[in-house]
Steps between C-alpha positions, in 0.01 A plus 500: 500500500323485132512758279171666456375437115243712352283364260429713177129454369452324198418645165129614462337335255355711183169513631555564837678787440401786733359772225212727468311288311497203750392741809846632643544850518859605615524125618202535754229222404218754432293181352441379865346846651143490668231738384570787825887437405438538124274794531718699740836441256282636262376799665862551654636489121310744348526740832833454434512565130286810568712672736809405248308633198442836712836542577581470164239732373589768750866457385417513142274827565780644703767468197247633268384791693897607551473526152304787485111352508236509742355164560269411831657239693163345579553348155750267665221328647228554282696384139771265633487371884104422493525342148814281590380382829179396352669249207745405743247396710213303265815345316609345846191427645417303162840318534440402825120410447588230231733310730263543826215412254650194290593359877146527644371334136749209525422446914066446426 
């Protein structure tokens, strides 16, 4: 019986390295999304980045009122979560417009 050989991948060239800039994201190829896939990573992003940025504030509000204050905890939401989410959001719906957009320019 044969040994079973495993074949390494070759070397990436420079510019097909999997970055940012060239549409990877974590090593997912973000470049090739459709518009329903593009808009719902970016709506599930900056849900994402809202609850995050809530959690945060209400931890950071927390700490601050155990130090003696009296802060509303509404201003977790308000003045960090809301804020967050929405940047989060525009910044990866932009992202993933180009690449959706630049495909549907080169296609017609």
């Amino acid at each position: 019986m044969t040994p079973v050989t495993y074949m390494t991948p070759a070397a990436e060239p420079a510019n097909e390295r999997k970055s940012f800039a060239n549409g990877y994201v974590f090593g997912a190829p973000v470049q090739k999304l459709g518009w329903f896939a593009s808009l719902l990573s970016g709506l599930a992003s900056g849900v994402i980045a809202f609850f995050f940025g809530t959690f945060l504030g209400i931890v950071g509000i927390l700490v601050w009122n155990g130090r003696g204050h009296a802060v509303d905890f509404s201003l977790s939401y308000r003045m960090v979560g809301l804020p967050l989410g929405i940047l989060v959001m525009v910044t990866a719906l932009a992202y993933l417009g180009t690449f959706w957009f630049k495909r549907v320019l080169r296609k017609g």
